[in-house]
Every structure is written in C-alpha cells, then in structure tokens.
Phi, psi and omega in degrees: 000118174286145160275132161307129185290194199280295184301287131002286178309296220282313160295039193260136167346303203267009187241314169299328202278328179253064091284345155315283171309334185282312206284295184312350175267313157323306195288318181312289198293349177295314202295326187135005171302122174218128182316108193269120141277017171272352170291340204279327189274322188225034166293124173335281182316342156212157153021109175309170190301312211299306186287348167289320186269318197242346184225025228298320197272337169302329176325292216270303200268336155301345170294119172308284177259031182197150198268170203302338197279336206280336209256331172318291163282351173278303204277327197277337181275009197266321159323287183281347188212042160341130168075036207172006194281336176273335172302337195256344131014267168279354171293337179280293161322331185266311159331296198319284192334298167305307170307308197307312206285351201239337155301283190318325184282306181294337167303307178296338165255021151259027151253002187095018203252136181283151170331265189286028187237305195292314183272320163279006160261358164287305215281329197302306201295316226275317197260006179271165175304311172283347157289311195312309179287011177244305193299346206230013183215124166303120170166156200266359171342307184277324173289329191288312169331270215305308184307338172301291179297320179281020165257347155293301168303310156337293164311318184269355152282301183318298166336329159249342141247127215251105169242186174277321158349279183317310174313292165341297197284325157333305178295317203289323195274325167275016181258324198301315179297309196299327175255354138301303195246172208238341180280320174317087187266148175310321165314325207272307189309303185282335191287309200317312198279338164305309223260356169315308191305345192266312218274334187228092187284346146324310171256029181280342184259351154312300180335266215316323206262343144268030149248010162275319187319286178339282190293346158308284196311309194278324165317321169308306211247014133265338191287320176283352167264004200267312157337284172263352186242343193051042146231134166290071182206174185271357200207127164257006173278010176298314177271000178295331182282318186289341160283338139324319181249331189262340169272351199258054164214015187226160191300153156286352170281281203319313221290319186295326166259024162265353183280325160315324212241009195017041101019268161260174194266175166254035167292277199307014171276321182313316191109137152294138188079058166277097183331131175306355159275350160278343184290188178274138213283007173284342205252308158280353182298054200276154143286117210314134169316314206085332152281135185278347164282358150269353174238009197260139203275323191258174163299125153352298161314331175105014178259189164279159189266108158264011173258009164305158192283327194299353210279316184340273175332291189306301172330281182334299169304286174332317165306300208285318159332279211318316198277323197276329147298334164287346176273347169268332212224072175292350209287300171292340191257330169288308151305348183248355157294319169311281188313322177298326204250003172266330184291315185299325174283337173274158192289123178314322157307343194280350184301163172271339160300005180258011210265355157338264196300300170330000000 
C-alpha cells in the first residue's frame, strides 16, 4: 500500500472543505456567533442542571418525557468538564459537525457523484446560515441530521459489501437515533428492518439478527416507561404534541363549547403545555413521589417541570381530547396541518430560537 504524497493530501477535497470550514467558523465568531447554552437552563426537555450534574442516572430512568441520550451527554459532559462546559459543548459540536459534513461528502461518492462535484455541494450545505445557527444551538436538531447521514452512509456500505459488522452498525445508528429523538419511534426502526429484509430476501436472517439487537435496546426504554408509567411509548408528550396540532388552530370560544358539549375535557380549553397550576388541580394534586424531579411543579429556573408525574396523565387526556376532535371537527386538524406544512417550507434559519446568533 502506497502513502498519499504531501501534495496529494493538500489538493485533496476533504483538505479544501476544512480549510473551509476552519476560516468560515472563524470568521462567524470574529462577526459575533456563540455557542447558546441557553436551552441547558430553561428548555423543557432536559433535566434540571442539578440532576444532570449530581444525579444523572437517576435523572434518566425517572424521565418520561424524552428518550435518554441527548440528556445523557448533556449530563457526563456537564459531569466531565466542570468550569468548563461551555467550550466542551461546543468542541463537541464543532466535532459533529466535521463528521457529518465529511459523511455527506462521502455518501455522494459512494454514489458515484465526482469528487469536487461532492465537495462543493458539502460546502454549499457547510456555508448556509442554517448549518452555522444549528451547529451553535445546545439542542438535538443537529446531532439528529447528523445521525441520519451516518445512518445513510452506513447503509451504502452494507449495500456494497453486505456484511453482519455492517449491517449492526446500521442498525445501531438508527437505534442511537431512535433514544434520541421520541418521532424515531420503534415502529419506524422495526418497519426499516422489516422492509430491508422483505428487498434483500438473500440476506434476510444477516438483516433480521442484526436488528434485534438495536430494537432490543430501545424496547427496554419503552419497557421501562411501561414499567414505571404504564406507557409503552419512548414519550409521554405524544399527546400533547397532537393537542397541539389538532387544537391549536382553533379559538377558545369554540374550545369552551366543544367542552360544554362534552367533547373535550377542560383540560384541552386551557391548552397544551401549560404550567400546572392553570390546569384544574384533580389533574396534578398526586400524592408525593418523594422525587423531587416528579412532584416539584418548576424547575430551578422558574420554567415548568413537565417531567412532573401529572403531565403522564394530563397527555394521556390531551391525546384522547385531540382524537374526539379531529374526528367531528377534522376541519381544525387539517388547518393546523396546513400550518405545520407551510412552516416546514420556510428557511430553517428563520426559526425564532436562533434568533440570538441570526
């Protein structure tokens, strides 16, 4: 095996894109770009600090509502780099970042796509605004992109050479995705392996025995909400998200006569994602747990604690709300679809939590 000259190396693509990449990072922080630590204090979705830090694993298996990993690394690097956290944040991020962007490149030339054909549409993605502002906001948006392409890229290695090594790590990378983020659902995860298995009927028991594992793994953490929550599910915030999209387009005068009209509970008048004390207090008054991340109604911060035990329950209504409205009035669930798919059409930069760093 020959070494690549020198020379080589330096006209090499993947030698252009991070030097690219080095000046363009550079240049965002001379203009005034900074890494946002502000989700670690008052995002919903993790942890209070204190238990990230001193009580993580207890943290993890009492949490409800978001599956473990993203909360995971938030805590062992909160853990690993006292004083110091915000650099390794972003050194991690800035890390990612490089992989993802040198997956994307390498997927397209395990497509047959040419070299500097490949590298300049990595840099087209590596230079939009919304990479810069995703690479720069603590939140799993960016680590979840990147796990798609290396789950992609994973696959087109099995694809050319179909080994069980390969296969595994495919799965494994959609097992990683799937305990990050709660729409990566075990459904979604067990149908990919199903539907490998039905398209390469050569390699269905290499496939099937390397997707048990994967899908082993994340079924423990439905099992364990099942366990401590009586839901099979990776979230217990499903239906809150679903009251959301089928209610959130509609008035509080309707809400108040489909609740007259006993429809809904008078939960869903209030609305999802509330603090607990605007709900009615039989729906949160529980008796104490003794954790304090399940009976405290806030945070440290002052925002609300949805990892309170009552949100379990409150979803659960807010789900069943959600179905007896799209099934009378689809009219509201379909207008708030509308919205959801024109928001989805605007430029990712345009979100309002980037608007720090925008």
């Amino acid at each position: 095996m020959t070494l690549a000259s020198p020379r080589r190396l330096v006209t090499h693509p993947l030698a252009a894109l991070l030097a690219l990449f080095v000046a363009s990072r550079a240049l965002g922080f001379a203009v005034g770009v900074r890494f946002s630590l502000f989700p670690l204090e008052w995002y919903w979705q993790y942890l209070p600090v204190d238990w990230l830090r001193h009580d993580l694993a207890r943290g993890l298996y009492y949490m409800h509502d978001q599956p473990p990993l993203f909360n995971a690394y938030l805590g062992l690097v909160l853990k690993a780099c006292p004083g110091h956290e915000a650099l390794a944040f972003q050194v991690s991020y800035l890390a990612l970042s490089l992989a993802f962007l040198a997956t994307l490149y390498g997927l397209q030339r395990r497509l047959g796509v040419d070299r500097w054909i490949a590298a300049g549409l990595v840099a087209c993605f590596m230079l939009a605004p919304a990479t810069l502002l995703y690479e720069n906001w603590l939140f799993y948006a960016y680590p979840t992109a990147a796990l798609l392409a290396f789950g992609a890229l994973a696959l087109a290695g099995y694809l050319e050479r179909r080994t069980f090594g390969r296969a595994l790590a495919f799965f494994g990378v959609l097992a990683v995705l799937a305990l990050t983020r709660s729409m990566y659902h075990l459904v979604w995860l067990g149908g990919i392996a199903a539907w490998l298995a039905w398209a390469l009927p050569a390699e269905r028991r290499r496939v099937l025995l390397a997707a048990v594992g994967p899908l082993l793994l994340v079924a423990l953490w439905y099992a364990k909400n099942l366990l401590v929550f009586g839901m099979f599910s990776a979230s217990s915030s499903v239906g809150m998200s679903f009251a959301k999209l089928s209610l959130g387009e509609s008035r509080r005068e309707q809400r108040e006569a489909f609740h007259a009209a006993g429809l809904i509970s008078d939960l869903a008048v209030v609305g999802p994602w509330r603090p607990l004390a605007l709900y009615p207090p039989a729906y949160w008054q529980l008796p104490p747990t003794g954790i304090s991340l399940l009976d405290a109604p806030l945070k440290p911060s002052g925002e609300p604690n949805f990892h309170h035990l009552a949100y379990v329950g409150i979803a659960r209504q807010f789900g069943r709300d959600a179905v007896a409205v799209v099934r009378t009035h689809p009219e509201i669930y379909l207008k708030g679809v509308g919205k959801a798919f024109l928001t989805y059409l605007r430029p990712a930069s345009e979100y309002m939590l980037l608007v720090e760093n925008r």
